[in-house]
N, C-alpha and C positions, 0 to 999 in steps of 0.2 A: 443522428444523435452523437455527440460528442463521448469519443472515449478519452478517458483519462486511467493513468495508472498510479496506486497509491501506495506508499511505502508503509512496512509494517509497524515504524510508530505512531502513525493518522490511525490503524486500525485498533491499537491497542490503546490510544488513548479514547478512541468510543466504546471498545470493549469491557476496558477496566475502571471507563468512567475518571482518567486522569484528569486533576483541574490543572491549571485552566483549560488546558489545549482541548478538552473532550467538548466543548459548546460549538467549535469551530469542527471538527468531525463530525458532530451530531449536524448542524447546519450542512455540509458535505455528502454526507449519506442520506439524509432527506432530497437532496437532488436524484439521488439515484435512485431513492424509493417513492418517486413520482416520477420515474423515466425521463429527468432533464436531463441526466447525463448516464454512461456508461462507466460503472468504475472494475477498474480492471485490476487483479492483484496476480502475485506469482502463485503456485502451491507450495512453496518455501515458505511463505510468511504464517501461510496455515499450522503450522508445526513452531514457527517461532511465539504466535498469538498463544497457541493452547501451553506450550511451557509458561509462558507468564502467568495465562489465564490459571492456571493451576496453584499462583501465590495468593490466589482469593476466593478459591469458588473448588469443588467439588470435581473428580472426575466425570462424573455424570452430569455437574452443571455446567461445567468447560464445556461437553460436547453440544451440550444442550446451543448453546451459545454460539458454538463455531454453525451448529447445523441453521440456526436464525441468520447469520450472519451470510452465510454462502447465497441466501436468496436474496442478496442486495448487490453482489458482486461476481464479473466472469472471471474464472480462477482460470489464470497460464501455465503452462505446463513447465519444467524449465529440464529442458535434455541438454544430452551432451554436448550439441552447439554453444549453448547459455553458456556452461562450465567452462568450456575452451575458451572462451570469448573474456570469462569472469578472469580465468587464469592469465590471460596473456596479457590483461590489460592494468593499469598503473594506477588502479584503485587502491587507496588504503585497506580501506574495507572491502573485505571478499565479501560480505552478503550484500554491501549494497553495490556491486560488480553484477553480484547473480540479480539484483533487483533490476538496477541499469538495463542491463541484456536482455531482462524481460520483454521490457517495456520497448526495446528496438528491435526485439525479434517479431515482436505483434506491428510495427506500427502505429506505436503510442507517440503521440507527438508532446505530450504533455505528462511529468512528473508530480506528483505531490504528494511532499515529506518536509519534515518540520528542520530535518539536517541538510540544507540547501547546500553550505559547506563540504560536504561529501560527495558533489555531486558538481563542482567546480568546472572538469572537465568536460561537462555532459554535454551535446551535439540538439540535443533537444529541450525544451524549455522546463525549466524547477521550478516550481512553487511551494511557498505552506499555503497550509490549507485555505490562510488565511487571507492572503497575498488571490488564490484563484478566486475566491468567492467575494470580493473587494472587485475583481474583474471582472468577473460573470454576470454577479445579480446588479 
């Protein structure tokens, strides 16, 4: 099965139901929840979803949410390795540094994030969501 790793604006746009981008998630995550594909996120993005998730929904429904959510996705762990790697390297952005890192500490060969731009320098292939599933199916 194909693993792929997804950045935490693909998740919060099927989380929080963002248009348009959430049609192209929702189509994404239905791969995963038919075992067509493996979608892999950091435990970083966990904590950045449920801060959003929190500008529309309920403590108790955020969690609700995240705990649905975890059963469509292998959560990565991101240790000190990740962080050294996030710091040392010429990303603008530190969290998509720490995303980046994830996804090559696992052996992800395939990125997917709607900020392709951010990810310029990456060694391994970026997509949006919408860009893989144009490819795939």
């Amino acid at each position: 099965m194909k693993k792929v790793f997804v950045d935490t604006d693909v998740c919060i746009d099927l989380l929080s139901g963002r248009k348009p981008f959430n049609s192209f998630a929702e189509k994404l995550f239905t791969l995963a929840d038919t075992n067509q594909i493996k979608i892999c996120v950091s435990s970083l993005s966990f904590a950045n979803i449920d801060y959003i998730l929190h500008s529309q929904y309920s403590v108790h429904n955020s969690r609700q949410i995240l705990a649905k959510f975890k059963t469509l996705v292998t959560v990565l762990s991101v240790d000190s390795k990740t962080i050294d790697l996030a710091i040392a390297s010429d990303f603008a952005d530190f969290e998509d540094s720490i995303q980046y890192f994830s996804a090559i500490d696992n052996g992800i060969e395939i990125l997917i994030t709607r900020n392709t731009k951010d990810f310029k320098k990456s060694t391994i292939k970026v997509m949006t969501p919408e860009t893989y599933l144009t490819k795939t199916i």
